[in-house]
N, C-alpha and C positions, 0 to 999 in steps of 0.2 A: 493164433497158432505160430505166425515169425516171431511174436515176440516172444513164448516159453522156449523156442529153440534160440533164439537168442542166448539165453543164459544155461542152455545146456553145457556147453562145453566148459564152461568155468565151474556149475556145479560136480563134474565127473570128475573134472582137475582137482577140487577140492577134496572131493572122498577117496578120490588115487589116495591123496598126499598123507590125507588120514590114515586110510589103509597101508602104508610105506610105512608112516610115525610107528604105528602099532604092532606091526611085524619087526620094526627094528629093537622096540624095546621087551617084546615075551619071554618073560621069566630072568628078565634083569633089569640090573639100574643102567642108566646112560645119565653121564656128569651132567653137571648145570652149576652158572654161578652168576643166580640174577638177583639180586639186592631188592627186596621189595618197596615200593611206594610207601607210607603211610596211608590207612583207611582207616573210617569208623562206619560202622553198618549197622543191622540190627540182627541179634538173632532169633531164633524159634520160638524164646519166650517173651518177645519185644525189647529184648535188652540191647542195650549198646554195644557192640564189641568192636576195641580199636586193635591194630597192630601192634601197639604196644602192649595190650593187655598180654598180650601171648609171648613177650619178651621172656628171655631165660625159659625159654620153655620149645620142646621141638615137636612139630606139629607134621600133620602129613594133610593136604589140600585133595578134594576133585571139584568137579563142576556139573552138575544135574537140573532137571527141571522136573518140575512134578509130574506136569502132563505127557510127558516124553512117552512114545510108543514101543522106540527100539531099546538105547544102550543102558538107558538109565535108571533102570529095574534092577539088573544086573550090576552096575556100578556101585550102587546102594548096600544090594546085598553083599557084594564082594567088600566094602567098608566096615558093614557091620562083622563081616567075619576077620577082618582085620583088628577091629576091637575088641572082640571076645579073645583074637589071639595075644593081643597084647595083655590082656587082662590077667589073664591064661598065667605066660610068662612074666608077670607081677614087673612089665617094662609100662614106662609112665610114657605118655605121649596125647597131646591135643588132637581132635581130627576137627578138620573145617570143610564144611561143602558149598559150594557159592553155588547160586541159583543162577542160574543165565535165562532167567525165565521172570524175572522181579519183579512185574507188572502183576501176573497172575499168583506166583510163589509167595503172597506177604506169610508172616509169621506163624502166624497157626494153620497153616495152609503145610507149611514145611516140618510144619512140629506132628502135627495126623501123616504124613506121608511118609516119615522117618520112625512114626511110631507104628506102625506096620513092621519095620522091619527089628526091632526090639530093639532099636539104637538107645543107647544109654549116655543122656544130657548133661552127664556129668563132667564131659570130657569132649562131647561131639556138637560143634556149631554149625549148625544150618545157620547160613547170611542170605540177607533180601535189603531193602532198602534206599537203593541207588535206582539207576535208572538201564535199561538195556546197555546205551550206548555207552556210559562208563563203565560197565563191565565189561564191554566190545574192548573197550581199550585196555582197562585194566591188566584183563585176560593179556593179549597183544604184548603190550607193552612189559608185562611183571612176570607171565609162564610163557611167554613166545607158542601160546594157543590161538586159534582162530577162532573166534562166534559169528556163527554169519546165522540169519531166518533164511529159511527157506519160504522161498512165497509163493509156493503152491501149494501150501497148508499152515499150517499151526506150530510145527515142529522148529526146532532151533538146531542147528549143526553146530558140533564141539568136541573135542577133544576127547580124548576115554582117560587119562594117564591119574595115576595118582602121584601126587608132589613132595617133595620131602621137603623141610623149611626146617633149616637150623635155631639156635639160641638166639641169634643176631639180626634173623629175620631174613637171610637168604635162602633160597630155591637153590641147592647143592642136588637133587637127583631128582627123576622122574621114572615110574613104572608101567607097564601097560596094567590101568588098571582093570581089563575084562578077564587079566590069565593073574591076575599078582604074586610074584615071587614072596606069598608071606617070608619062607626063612630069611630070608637077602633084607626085606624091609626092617624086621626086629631086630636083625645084625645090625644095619647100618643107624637106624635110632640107638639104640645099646651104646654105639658108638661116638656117636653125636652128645649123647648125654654125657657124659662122661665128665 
């Protein structure tokens, strides 16, 4: 018992802070200008996908896990209707989804989870590969998101936001991805591409 109320206060801190992130950004961009790392990962069909593959090309990022109970049913869905919208409006754009769950998420794990939601592989990269804790950092270090486990279950705590990545492979916006500003987002790719 002292030791779950031990880490009470840090977990409430953390879901405040989430909660704060998320209210800040509903139904708009908020700047960013974070240069990404290099990575090579795998995607949903076991293929290799590095950072560079996605060069000259503008991509929009989230971060999910398959087994997720709360946001990430939702984050998914709200993805795939982001790609129907861009479809729609005949605007090109990569979407990537990083697993923060990579132990249990391998490849066809993420290709049946995404295939639920009619996601179309033609453009949408489920990543697995790595290991938790390089993702912990990754995440941290490249979108200024937190992955933390929670260890009173199964579940992973992370960010909601979807990312926008330019031509050059910077993180220039972020959205709340559970309300997402579709028009703002196809505006701002439209604009990117250019």
């Amino acid at each position: 018992m002292v030791r779950r109320s031990r880490y009470l206060p840090a977990l409430s801190l953390l879901f405040a802070f989430l909660f704060l992130l998320a209210a800040c950004t509903e139904g708009q961009s908020s700047k960013m200008n974070s240069k990404l790392e290099s990575f090579r990962y795998t995607n949903q069909s076991g293929n290799p996908i590095a950072l560079e593959d996605l060069s000259d090309t503008v991509w929009v990022a989230n971060f999910i896990f398959t087994t997720c109970t709360t946001v990430c049913p939702g984050l998914t869905a709200n993805m795939a209707q982001l790609q129907k919208e861009l479809k729609s409006a005949g605007i090109e754009a990569e979407l990537v989804t990083f697993s923060v769950d990579p132990e249990k998420d391998r490849p066809d794990v993420l290709k049946t989870y995404l295939g639920k939601f009619d996601a179309d592989f033609a453009n949408w990269h489920a990543l697995t590969g790595y290991s938790f804790e390089d993702m912990r950092r990754y995440a941290k270090d490249n979108f200024k998101m937190a992955i933390v486990r929670d260890t009173r279950s199964d579940q992973v705590i992370h960010g909601t936001s979807f990312y926008l990545v330019d031509k050059t492979g910077t993180v220039v916006s972020y959205y709340d991805g559970k309300m997402p500003p579709y028009d703002q987002i196809k505006k701002d790719i439209k604009a990117l591409s250019k």
